[in-house]
C-alpha positions as CSV (number, residue, x, y, z in Angstrom):
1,X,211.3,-20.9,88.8
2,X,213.1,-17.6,89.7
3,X,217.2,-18.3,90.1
4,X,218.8,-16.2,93.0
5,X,222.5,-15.9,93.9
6,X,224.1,-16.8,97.3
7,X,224.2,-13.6,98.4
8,X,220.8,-12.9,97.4
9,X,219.7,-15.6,100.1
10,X,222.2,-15.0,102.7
11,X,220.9,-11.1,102.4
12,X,217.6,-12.5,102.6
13,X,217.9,-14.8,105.7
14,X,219.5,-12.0,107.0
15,X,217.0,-9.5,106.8
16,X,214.3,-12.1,107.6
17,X,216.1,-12.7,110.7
18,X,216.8,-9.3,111.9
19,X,213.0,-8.3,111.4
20,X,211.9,-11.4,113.9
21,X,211.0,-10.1,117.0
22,X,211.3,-13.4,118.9
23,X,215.2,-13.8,117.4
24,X,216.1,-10.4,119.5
25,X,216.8,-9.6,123.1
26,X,217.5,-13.0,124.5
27,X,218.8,-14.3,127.2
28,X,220.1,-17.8,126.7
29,X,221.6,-19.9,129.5
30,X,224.6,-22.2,128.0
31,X,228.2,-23.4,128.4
32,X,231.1,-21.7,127.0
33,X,233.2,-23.2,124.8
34,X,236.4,-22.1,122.5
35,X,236.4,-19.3,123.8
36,X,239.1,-17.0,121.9
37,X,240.0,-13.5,122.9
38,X,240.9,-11.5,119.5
39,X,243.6,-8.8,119.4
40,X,241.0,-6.5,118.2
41,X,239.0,-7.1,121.7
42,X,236.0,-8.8,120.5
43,X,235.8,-12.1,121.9
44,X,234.0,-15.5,119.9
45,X,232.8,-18.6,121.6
46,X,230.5,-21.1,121.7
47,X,227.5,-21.4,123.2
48,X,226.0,-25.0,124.1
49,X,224.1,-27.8,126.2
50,X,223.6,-30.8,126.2
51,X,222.5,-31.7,122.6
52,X,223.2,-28.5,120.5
53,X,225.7,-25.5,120.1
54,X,225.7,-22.0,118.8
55,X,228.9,-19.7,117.6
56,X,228.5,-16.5,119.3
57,X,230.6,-13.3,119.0
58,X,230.8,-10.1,121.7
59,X,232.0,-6.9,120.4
60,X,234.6,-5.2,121.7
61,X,232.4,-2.4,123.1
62,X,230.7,-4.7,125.2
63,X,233.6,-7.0,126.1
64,X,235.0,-4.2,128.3
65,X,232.1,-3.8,130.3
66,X,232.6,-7.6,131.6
67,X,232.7,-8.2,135.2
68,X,234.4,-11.4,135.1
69,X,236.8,-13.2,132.6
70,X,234.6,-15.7,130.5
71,X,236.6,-19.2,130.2
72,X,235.8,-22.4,128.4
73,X,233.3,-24.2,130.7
74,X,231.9,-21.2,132.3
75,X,228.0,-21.7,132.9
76,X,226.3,-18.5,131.9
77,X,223.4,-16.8,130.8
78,X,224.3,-14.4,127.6
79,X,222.1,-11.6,126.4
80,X,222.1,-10.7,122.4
81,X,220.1,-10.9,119.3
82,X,220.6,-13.5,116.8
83,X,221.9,-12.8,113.0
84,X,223.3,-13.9,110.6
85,X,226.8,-13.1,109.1
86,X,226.5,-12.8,105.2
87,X,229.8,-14.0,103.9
88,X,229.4,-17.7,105.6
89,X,225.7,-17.6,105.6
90,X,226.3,-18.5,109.4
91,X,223.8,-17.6,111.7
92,X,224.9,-16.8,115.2
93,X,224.0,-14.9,118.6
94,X,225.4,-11.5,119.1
95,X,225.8,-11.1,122.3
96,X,225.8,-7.8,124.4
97,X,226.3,-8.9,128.3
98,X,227.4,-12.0,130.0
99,X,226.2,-12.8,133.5
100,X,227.2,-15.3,135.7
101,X,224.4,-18.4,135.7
102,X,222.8,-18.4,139.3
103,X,221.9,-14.6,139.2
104,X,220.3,-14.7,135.6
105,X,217.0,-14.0,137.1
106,X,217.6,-11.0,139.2
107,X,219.6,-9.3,135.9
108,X,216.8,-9.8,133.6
109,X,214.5,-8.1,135.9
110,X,217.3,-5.4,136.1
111,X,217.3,-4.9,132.1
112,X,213.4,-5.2,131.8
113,X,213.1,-2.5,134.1
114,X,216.0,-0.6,132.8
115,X,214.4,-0.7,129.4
116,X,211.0,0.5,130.9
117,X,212.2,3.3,132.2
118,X,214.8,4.4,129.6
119,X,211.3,3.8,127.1
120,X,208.9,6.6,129.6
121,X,212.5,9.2,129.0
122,X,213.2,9.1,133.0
123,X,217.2,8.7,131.7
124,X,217.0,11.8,129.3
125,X,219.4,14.2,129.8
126,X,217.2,17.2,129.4
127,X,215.5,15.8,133.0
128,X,218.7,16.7,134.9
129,X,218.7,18.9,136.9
130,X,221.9,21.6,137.4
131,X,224.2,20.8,140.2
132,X,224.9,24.0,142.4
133,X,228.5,25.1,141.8
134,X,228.6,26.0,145.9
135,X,225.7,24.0,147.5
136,X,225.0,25.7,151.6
137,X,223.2,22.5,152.3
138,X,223.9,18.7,151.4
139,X,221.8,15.9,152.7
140,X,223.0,12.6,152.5
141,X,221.5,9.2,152.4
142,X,223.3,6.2,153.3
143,X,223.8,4.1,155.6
144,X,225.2,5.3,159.6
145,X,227.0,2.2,160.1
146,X,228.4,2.2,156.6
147,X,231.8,3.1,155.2
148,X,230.4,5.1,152.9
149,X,229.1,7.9,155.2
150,X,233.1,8.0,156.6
151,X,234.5,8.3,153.2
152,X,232.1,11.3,152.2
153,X,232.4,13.2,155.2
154,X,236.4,12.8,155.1
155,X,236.1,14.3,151.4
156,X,233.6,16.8,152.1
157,X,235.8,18.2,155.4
158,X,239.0,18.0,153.2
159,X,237.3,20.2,150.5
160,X,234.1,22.5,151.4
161,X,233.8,24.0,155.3
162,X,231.5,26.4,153.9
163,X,228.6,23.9,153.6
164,X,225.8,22.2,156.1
165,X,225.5,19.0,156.4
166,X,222.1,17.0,157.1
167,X,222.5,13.2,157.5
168,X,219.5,11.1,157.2
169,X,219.6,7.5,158.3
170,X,218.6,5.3,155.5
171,X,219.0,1.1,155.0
172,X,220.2,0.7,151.9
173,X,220.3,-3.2,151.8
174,X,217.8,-5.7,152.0
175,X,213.9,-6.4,153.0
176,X,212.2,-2.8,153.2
177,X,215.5,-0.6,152.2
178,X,213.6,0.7,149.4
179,X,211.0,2.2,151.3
180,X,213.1,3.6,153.0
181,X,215.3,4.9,150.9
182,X,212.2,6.5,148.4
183,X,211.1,8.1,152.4
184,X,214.1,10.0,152.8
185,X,214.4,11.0,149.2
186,X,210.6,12.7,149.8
187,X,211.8,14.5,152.9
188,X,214.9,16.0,151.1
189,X,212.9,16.8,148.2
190,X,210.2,18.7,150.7
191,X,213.2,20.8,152.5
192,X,213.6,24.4,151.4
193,X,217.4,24.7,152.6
194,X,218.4,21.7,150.8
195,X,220.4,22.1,147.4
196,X,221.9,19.0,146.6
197,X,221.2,15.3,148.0
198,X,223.8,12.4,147.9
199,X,222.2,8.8,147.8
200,X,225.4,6.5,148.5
201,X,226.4,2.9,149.8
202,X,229.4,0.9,148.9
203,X,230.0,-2.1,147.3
204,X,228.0,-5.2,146.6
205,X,226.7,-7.6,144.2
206,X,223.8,-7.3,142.7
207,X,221.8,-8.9,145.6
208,X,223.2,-6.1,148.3
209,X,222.6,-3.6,145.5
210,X,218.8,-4.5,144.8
211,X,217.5,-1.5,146.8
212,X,219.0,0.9,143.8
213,X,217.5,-1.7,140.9
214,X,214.1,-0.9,142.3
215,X,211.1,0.9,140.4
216,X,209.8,2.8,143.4
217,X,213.1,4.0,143.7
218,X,214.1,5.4,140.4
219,X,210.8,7.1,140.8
220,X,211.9,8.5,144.0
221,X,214.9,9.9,142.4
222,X,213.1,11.6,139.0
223,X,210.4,12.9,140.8
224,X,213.0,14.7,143.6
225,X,213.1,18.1,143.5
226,X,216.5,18.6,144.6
227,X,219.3,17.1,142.4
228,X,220.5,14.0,143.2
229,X,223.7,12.9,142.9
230,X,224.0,8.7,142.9
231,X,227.4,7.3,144.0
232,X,226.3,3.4,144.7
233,X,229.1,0.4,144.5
234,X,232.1,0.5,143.1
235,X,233.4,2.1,139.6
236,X,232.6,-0.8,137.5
237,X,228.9,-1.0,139.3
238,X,225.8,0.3,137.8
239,X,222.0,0.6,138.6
240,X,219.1,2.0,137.4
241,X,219.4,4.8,140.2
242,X,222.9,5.7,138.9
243,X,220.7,6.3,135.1
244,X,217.9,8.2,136.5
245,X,219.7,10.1,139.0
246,X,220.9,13.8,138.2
247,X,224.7,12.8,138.4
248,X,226.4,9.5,138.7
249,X,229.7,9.3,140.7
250,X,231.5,5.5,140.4
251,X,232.4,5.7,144.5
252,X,230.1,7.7,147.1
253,X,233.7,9.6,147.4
254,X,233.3,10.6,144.2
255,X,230.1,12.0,144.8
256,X,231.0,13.9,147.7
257,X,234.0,15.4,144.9
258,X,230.8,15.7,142.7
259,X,229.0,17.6,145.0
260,X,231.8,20.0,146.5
261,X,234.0,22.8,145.1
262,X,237.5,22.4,146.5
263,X,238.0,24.9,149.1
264,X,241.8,25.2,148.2
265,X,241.4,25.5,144.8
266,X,239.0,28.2,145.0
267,X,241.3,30.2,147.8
268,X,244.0,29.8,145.4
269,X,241.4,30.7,142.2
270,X,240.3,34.1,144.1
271,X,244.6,34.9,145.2
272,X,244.8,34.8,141.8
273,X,241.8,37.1,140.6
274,X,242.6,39.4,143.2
275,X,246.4,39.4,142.0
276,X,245.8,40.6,138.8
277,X,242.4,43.5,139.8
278,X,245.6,44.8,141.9
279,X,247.8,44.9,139.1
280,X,245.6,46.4,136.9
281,X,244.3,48.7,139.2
282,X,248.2,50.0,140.1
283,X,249.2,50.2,136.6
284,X,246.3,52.4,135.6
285,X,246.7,54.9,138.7
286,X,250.6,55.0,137.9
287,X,249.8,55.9,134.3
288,X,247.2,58.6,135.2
289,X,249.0,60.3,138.0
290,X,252.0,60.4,135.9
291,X,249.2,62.2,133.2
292,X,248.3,64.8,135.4
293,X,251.8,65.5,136.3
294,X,253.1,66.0,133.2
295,X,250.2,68.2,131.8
296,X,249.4,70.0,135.0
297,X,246.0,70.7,136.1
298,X,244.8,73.8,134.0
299,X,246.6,71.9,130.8
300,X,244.4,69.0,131.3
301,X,241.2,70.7,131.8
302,X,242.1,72.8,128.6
303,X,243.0,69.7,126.8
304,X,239.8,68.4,127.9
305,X,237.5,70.6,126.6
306,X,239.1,71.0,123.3
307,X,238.6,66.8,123.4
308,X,234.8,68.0,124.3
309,X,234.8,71.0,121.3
310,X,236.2,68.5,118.6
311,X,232.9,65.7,119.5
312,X,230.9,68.7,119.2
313,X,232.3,69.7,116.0
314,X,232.3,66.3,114.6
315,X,228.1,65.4,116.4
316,X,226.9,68.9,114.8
317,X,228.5,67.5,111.1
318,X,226.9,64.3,111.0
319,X,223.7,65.1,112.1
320,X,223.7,67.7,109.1
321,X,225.1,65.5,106.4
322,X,222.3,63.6,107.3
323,X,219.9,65.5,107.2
324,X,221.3,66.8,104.1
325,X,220.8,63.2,102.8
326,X,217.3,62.4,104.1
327,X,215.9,66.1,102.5
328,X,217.8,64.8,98.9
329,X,216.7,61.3,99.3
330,X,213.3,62.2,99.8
331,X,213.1,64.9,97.1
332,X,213.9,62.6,94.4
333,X,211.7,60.3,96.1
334,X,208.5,62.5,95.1
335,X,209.8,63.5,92.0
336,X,209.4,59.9,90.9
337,X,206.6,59.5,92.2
338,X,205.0,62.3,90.4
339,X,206.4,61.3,87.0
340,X,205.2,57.8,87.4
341,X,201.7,59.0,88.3
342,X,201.7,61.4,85.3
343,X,202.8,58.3,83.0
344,X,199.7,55.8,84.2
345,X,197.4,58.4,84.3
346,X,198.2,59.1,80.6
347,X,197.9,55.3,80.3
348,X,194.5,55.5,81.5
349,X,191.8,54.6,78.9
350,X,189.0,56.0,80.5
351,X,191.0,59.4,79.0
352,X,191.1,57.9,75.3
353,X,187.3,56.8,76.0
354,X,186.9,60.6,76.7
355,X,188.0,61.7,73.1
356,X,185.2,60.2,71.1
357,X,187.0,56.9,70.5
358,X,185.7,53.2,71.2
359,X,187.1,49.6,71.7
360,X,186.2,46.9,69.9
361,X,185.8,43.8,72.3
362,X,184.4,40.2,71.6
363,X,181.8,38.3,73.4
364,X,184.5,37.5,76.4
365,X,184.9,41.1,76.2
366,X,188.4,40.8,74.6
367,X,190.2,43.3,72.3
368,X,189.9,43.1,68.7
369,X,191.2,44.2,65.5
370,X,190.1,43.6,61.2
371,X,192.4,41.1,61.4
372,X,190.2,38.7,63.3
373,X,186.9,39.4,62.2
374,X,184.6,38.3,58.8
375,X,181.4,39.0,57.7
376,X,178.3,38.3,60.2
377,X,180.5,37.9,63.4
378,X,178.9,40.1,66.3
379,X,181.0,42.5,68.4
380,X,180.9,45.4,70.7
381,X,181.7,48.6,70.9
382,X,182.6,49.8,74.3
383,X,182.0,54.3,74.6
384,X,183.0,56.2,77.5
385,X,179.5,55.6,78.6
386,X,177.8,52.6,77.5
387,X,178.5,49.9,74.8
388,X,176.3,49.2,71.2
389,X,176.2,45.4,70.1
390,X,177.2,45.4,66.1
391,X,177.4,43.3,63.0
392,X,180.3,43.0,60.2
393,X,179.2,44.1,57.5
394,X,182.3,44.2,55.5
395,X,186.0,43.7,56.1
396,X,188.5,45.6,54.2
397,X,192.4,45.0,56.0
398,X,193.6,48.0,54.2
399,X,194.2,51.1,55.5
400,X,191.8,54.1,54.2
401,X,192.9,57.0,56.8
């Protein structure tokens, strides 16, 4: 029987692991135990029930996306792939995202649809649209009764006057806030003197949120034809409108920020550019007027035209030098020409054939010489018109001329 090392199997489970399609993107609902944070930030623990157990590890990558501090005890439902770690031949769950048990159900449907849509290319980058550096109009969709529609106008006021404002009363929470929400989106996208829409509410978990996990409305959002810019929750919040969406802002604040040149900092931006074009423009009419001045007016015109003359001078010379070149160039050009011509038409053999001499060829019509034929072999004999099919008669190699 073949005879395989350790790490030949481990590498072997492993691989047989990896490539097992039911082993990957699980969601496993278990209690945490020895749960160790390391110094590096990835954090192990143990995942169990009530008759088995399972070491897990979460890299730091994924750690600091946590919304909550995992703790020994904690009833969760983890989200990884299973493999195996080579050097122990210890198989164990890699796990990307923690949830909280109890809303398990409503955060697989949110990575199943994530996944969907991330699949069709609705969170590619070369989708999104171009935010307008100074937008005239900004609709916004929120809520009336919401914080949210306070804290953008506050930021909006603070930084861009120069801009209209259309507010569209959306719900953004609950039975039927999808609807509405994809409704509003279609009337924004429909409206010519629209250049930018906000789609905003505050905080939440994942239940008040919903509305922004929706299909219909990350369709509303990718098939917009205004950019959208998505500031829904809090920093550390994300949904599937903040992928699909044109911009995400972490606070609808943010967005407003997002969606807004500061009015100050361009006033002090144009100050500034119109500083210097003064400057500039001084320092040039200084230096000219002084010019004038100093050369008076007939010096300057004579100066001037002997500036003109020297161009002239220096035009006229170039265009003869070439010139000069191209009527050179193109002499020796033909000269070539004809010399090559006179040296293949001397090559020709149709001139030898002309002569009174002939050329021995083969069957295949290949050249010959007495070097190659004997007695009774056939040739031809190719004449400037014609050819004569002959015998060998004799071969002598010597030379008789």
């Amino acid at each position: 029987m073949p005879v395989i090392t350790v790490s030949q199997l481990n590498n072997y489970m492993k691989r047989y692991i990896d490539q097992n399609k039911h082993l990957s993107e699980l969601w496993v609902k278990a209690e945490i135990s020895n749960c160790k944070k390391h110094y590096s930030g990835h954090i192990y623990m143990t995942l169990k029930d009530e008759n088995s157990s399972i070491k897990a590890i979460m890299f730091k990558s994924n750690a600091d996306k946590l919304k909550f501090v995992p703790e020994d005890g904690s009833k969760v439902i983890a989200f990884g792939n299973v493999g195996v770690y080579e050097k122990d031949g210890v198989y164990q769950l890699y796990v990307e995202a923690i949830i909280p048990d109890g809303v398990g159900e409503l955060y697989a449907a949110y990575e199943k649809l994530k996944n969907k849509l991330m699949l069709e290319g609705l969170f590619d980058e070369t989708h999104k649209k171009q935010i307008p550096s100074f937008p005239k109009n900004i609709g916004i969709v929120t809520s009336v009764s919401g914080a949210a529609l306070k804290d953008i106008m506050n930021v909006i006021q603070r930084r861009y006057l120069l801009c209209n404002i259309c507010i569209y009363p959306a719900k953004v929470q609950g039975i039927g806030a999808a609807d509405t929400i994809c409704s509003v989106l279609y009337f924004f996208s429909k409206k010519s003197d629209c250049d930018v829409v906000i789609l905003a509410r505050g905080g939440g978990s994942i239940e008040d949120l919903w509305a922004f996990n929706e299909e219909k409305t990350a369709r509303a959002i990718f098939e917009c034809a205004k950019p959208v810019i998505c500031g829904v929750g809090h920093e550390t919040d994300y949904t599937i409108s903040d992928f699909v969406a044109d911009l995400r802002a972490p606070t609808p604040s943010a967005a407003a920020e997002l969606a807004t040149p500061s009015h100050a900092e361009l006033k002090n931006m144009v100050l500034k550019y119109k500083s210097k074009v003064d400057f500039v423009i001084n320092f040039m009419f200084e230096k000219s007027y002084k010019q004038i001045q100093a050369f008076g007016r007939e010096k300057l015109i004579k100066v001037l035209e002997n500036y003109f003359e020297r161009k002239e001078l220096l035009y006229n010379s170039l265009k003869n030098r070439m010139l000069n070149s191209y009527t050179k160039t193109s002499s020796n050009a033909l000269q070539k020409l004809a010399s090559l011509s006179s040296s293949l038409e001397a090559l020709d053999p149709k001139k030898v054939l002309k002569r009174g001499y002939t050329f021995i060829v083969d069957n295949n019509n290949k050249y010959l010489n007495a070097e190659k034929l004997k007695k009774g072999d056939t040739f031809k004999l190719i004449f400037e018109k014609g050819s004569a099919l002959s015998t060998v008669m004799e071969v002598k190699h010597e030379k008789e001329y």
